[in-house]
C-alpha positions in Angstrom: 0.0 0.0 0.0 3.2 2.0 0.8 4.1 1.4 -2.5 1.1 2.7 -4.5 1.3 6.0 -2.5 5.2 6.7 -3.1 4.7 6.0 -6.4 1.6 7.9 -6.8 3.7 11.0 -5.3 6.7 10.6 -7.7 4.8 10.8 -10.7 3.0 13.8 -9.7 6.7 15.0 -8.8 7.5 14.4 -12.1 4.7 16.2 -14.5 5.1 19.5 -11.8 9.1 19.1 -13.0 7.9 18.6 -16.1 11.5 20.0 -18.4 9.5 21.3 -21.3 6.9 23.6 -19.3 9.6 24.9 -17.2 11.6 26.1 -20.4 8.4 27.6 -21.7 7.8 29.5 -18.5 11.0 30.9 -19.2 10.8 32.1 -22.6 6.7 33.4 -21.8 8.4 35.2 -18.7 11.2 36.9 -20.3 8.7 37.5 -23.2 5.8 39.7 -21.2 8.1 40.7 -18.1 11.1 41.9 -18.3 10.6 44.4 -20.9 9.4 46.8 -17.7 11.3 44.9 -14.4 14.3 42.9 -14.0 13.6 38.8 -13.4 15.7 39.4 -10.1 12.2 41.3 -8.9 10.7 38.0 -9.6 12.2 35.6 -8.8 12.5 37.0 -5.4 8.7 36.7 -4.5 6.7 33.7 -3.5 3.0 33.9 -4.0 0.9 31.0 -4.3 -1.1 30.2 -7.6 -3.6 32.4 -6.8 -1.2 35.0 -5.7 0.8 34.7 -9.0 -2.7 34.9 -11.1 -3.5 38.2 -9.4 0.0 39.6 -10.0 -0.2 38.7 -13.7 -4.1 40.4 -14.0 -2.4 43.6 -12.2 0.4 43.8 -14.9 -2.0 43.2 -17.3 -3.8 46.4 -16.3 -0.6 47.9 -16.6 -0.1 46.8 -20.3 1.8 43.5 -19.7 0.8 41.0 -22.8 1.0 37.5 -22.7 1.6 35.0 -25.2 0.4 31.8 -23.0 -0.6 33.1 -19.1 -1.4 29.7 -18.5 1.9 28.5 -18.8 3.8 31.5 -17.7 1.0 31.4 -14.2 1.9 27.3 -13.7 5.8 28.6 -14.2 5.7 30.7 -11.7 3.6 28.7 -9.1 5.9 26.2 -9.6 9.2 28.2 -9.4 8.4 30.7 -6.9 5.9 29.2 -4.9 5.0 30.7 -1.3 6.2 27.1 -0.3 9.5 27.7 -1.6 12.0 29.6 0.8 13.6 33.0 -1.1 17.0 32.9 -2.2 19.8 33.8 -0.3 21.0 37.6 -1.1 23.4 37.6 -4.1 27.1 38.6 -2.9 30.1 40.6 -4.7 33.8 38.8 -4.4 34.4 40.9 -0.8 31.9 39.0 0.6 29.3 42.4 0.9 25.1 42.4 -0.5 24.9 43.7 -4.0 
């Protein structure tokens, strides 16, 4: 019964790590974000799905465009999910924050 339920999780595991989507959330995010904001101002939030949804209807307001939302919104549910602790500050040579 163990078994079923491990396995069960791992293939869920894999489709959410699924190589392909994570590649087209790329190219969708660099396509409709950074021409306004840096990915660094991304990729340092975590939002949950519906978090994410309502951050991509707000840039939309703003004139964001979007090729495929859905794929860019599972992207970046899956990437930079409120589950997900934030990166550790980036650091120059010395040692000090950039």
């Amino acid at each position: 019964m163990r078994s079923a339920v491990c396995l069960c999780l791992l293939a869920g595991a894999g489709l959410a790590a699924d190589p392909s989507l994570a590649e087209r959330g790329k190219k969708e995010e660099s396509f409709s974000c950074t021409a306004c904001h840096s990915l660094r101002l991304i990729h340092s939030q975590r939002l949950s799905k519906t978090g994410w949804g309502k951050e991509l209807d707000k840039m939309a307001g703003w004139g964001a465009q979007y090729r495929d939302r859905d794929t860019l919104l599972s992207y970046l549910a899956d990437e930079y999910s409120d589950a997900k602790p934030l990166p550790a500050p980036e650091r120059s040579g010395d040692g000090s924050k950039r």
